[in-house]
TORZA-301836 format. One line per 8 residues: their letters; for each residue x, y, z of N, C-alpha, C, O. Coordinates in Angstrom, 3 decimals. Each point is the difference from the previous one (the first is absolute). Layout:
a = X,Y,Z,X,Y,Z,X,Y,Z,X,Y,Z ~ ...
//
This chain:
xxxxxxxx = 279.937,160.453,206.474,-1.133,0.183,0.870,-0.998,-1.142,-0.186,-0.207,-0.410,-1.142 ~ -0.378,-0.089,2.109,-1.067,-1.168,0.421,0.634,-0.957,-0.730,-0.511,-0.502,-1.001 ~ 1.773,0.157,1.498,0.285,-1.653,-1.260,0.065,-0.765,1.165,0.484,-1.106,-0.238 ~ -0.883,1.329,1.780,0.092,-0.846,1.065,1.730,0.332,0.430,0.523,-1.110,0.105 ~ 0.242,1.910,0.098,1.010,-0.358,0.654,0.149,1.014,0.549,-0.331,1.012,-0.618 ~ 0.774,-0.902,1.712,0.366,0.726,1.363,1.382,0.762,-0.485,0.912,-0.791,-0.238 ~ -0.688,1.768,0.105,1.269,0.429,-0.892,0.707,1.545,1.038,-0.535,1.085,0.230 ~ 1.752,-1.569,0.141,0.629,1.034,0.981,1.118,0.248,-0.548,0.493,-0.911,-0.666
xxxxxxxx = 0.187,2.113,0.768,1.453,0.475,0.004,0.634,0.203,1.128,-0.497,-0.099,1.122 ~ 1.778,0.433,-1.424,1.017,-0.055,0.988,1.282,0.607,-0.657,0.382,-0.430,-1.088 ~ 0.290,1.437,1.747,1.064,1.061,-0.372,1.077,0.366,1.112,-0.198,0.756,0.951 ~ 1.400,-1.448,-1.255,1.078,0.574,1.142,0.130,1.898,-0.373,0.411,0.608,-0.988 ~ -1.016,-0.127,2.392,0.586,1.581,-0.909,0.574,1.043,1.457,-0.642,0.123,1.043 ~ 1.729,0.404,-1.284,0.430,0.564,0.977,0.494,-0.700,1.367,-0.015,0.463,1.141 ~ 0.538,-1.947,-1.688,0.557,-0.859,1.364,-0.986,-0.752,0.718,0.239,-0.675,1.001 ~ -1.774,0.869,-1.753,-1.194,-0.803,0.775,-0.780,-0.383,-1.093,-0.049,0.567,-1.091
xxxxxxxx = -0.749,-1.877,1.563,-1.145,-0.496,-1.009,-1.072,0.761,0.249,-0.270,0.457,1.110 ~ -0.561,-0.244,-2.408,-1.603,0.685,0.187,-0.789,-1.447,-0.999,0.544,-0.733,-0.826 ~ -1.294,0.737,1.083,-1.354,-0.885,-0.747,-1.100,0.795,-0.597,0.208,1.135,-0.426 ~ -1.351,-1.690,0.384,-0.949,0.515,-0.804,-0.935,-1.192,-0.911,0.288,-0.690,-0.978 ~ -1.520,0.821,1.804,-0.525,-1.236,-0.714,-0.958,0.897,-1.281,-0.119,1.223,-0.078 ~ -0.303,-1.960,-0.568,-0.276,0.659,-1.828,-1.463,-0.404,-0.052,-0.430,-1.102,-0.339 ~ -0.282,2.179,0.733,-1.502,-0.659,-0.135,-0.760,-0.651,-1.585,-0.117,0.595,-1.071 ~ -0.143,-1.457,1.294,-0.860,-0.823,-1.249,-1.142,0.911,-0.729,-0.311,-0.003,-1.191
xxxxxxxx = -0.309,0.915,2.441,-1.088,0.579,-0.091,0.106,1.213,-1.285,-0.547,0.086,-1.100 ~ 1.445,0.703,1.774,0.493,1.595,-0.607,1.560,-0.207,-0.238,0.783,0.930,-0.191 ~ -0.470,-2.158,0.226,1.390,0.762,-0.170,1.128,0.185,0.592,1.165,-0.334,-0.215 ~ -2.049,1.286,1.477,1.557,1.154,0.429,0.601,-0.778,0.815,-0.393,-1.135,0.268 ~ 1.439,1.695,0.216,1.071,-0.733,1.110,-0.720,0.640,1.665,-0.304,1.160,0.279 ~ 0.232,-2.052,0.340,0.053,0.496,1.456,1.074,-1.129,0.507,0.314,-1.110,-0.431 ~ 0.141,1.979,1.647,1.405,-0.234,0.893,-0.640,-1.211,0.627,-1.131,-0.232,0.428 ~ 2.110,-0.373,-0.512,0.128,-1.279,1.676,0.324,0.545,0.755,0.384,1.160,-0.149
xxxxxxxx = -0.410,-1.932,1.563,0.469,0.082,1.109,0.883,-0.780,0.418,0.074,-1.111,-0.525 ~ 1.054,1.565,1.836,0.688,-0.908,0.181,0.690,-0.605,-0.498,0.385,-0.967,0.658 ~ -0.036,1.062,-1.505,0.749,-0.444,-1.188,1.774,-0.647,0.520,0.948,0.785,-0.023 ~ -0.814,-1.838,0.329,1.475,-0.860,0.235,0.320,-0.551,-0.521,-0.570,-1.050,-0.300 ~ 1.860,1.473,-0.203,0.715,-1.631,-0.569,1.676,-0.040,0.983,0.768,0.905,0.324 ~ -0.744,-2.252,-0.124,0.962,-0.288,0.335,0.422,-1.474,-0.316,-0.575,-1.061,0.243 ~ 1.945,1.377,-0.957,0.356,-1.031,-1.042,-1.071,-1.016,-0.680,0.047,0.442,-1.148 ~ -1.016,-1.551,1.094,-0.457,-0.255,-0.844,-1.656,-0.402,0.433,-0.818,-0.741,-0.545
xxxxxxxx = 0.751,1.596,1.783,-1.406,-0.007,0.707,-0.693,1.347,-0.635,0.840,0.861,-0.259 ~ -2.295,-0.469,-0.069,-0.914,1.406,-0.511,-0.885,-0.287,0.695,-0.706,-1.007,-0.035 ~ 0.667,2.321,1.070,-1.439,0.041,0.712,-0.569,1.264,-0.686,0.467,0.829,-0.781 ~ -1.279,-0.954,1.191,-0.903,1.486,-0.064,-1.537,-0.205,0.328,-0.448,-1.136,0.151 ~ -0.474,2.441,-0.028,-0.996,-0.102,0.118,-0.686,0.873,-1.248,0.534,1.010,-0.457 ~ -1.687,-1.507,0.020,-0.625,0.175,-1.084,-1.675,0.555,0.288,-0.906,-0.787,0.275 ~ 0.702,2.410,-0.411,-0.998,0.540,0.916,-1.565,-0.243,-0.447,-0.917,0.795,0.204 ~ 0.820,-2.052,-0.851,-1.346,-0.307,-0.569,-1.119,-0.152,1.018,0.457,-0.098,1.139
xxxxxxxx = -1.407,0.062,-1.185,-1.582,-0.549,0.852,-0.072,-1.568,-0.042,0.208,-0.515,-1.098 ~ -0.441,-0.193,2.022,1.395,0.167,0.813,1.401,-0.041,-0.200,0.494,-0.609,-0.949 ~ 0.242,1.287,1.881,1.389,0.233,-0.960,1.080,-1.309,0.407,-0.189,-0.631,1.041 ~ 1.235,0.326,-1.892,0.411,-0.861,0.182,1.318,-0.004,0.275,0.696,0.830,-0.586 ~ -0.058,-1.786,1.558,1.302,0.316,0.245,0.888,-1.460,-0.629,-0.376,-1.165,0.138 ~ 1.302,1.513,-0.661,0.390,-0.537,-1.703,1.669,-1.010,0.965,0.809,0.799,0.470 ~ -0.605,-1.656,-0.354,1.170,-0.618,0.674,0.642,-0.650,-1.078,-0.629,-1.055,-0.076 ~ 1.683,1.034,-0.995,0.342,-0.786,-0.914,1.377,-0.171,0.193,0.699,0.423,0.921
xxxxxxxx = -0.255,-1.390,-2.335,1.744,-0.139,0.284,-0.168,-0.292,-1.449,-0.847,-0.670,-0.590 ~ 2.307,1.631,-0.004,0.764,0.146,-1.481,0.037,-1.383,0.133,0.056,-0.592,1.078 ~ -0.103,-0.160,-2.694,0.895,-1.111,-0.344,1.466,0.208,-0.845,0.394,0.701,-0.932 ~ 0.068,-1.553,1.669,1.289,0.538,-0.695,0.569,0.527,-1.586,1.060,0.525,-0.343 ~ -2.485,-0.993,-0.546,0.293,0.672,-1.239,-0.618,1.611,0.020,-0.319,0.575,-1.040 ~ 0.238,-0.133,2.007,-0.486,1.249,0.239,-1.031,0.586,-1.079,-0.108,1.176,-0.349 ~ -0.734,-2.457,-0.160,-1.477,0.660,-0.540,-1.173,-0.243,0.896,-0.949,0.784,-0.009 ~ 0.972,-1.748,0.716,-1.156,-0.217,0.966,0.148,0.280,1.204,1.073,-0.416,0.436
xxxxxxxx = -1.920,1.137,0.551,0.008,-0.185,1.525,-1.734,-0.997,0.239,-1.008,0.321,-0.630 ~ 1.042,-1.590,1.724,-1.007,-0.375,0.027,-0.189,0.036,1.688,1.020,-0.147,0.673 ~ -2.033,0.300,-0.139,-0.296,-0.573,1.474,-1.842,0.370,0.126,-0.920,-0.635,-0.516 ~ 0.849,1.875,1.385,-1.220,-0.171,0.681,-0.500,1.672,0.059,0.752,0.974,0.039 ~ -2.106,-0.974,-0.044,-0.202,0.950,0.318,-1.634,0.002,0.408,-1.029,-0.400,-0.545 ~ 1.460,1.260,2.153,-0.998,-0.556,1.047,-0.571,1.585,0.676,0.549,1.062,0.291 ~ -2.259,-1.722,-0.233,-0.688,1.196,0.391,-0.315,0.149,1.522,0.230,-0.940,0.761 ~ -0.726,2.052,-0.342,-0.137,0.048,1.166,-1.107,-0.879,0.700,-0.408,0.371,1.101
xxxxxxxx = -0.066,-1.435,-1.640,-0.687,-0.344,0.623,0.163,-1.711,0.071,-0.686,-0.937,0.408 ~ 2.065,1.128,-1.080,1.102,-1.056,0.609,0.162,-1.038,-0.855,0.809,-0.910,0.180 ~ -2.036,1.076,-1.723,0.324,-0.879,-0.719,1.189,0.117,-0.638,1.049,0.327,0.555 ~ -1.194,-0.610,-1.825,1.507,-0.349,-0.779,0.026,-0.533,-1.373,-0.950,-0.729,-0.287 ~ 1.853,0.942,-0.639,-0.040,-0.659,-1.236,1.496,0.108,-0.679,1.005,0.703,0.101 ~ -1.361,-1.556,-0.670,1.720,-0.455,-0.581,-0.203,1.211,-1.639,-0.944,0.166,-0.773 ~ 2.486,0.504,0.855,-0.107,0.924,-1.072,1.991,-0.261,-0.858,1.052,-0.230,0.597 ~ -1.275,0.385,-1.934,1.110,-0.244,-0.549,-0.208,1.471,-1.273,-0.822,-0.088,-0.912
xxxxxx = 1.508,1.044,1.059,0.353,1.225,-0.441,0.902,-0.629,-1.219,0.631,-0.969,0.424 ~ -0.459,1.151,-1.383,0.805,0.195,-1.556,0.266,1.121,-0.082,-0.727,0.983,0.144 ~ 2.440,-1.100,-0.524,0.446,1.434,-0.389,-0.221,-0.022,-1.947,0.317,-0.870,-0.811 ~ -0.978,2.209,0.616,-0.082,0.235,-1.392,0.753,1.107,-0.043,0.369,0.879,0.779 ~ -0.219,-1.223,-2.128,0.827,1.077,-1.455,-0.458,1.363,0.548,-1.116,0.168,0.490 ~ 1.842,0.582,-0.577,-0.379,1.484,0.002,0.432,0.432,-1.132,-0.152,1.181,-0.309
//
């Protein structure tokens, strides 16, 4: 909590992906939205103030996805997710 990083999960369960971004604040898990993957593209939307809709792509060592994630008011910012240890 508060070490600055944006920290989400992700779980194949029952033949479909679910997400869940991990608040910094408290803790708990709340759900994403939208949530796609198809082969080495991850979208989703992320329901923050303003909320953000998350466009990335796996690298092939399947610890990083990096691309963009853009608000409704059309800006944008470059985002690179790290997979950690569980």
């Amino acid at each position: 909590m508060g070490d600055g990083y944006i920290t989400f999960r992700f779980k194949f369960d029952n033949g479909s992906w679910r997400g869940w971004f991990v608040s910094g604040i408290d803790g708990k898990l709340y759900p994403v939205e939208n949530l796609r993957i198809a082969g080495r593209s991850v979208s989703f939307t992320h329901k923050s103030k303003p909320e953000i809709v998350f466009s990335l792509s796996m690298a092939k060592d399947n610890r990083t996805m990096s691309g963009t994630g853009s608000r409704p008011d059309g800006s944008a910012s470059l985002y690179t997710l790290t997979r950690k240890p569980i």
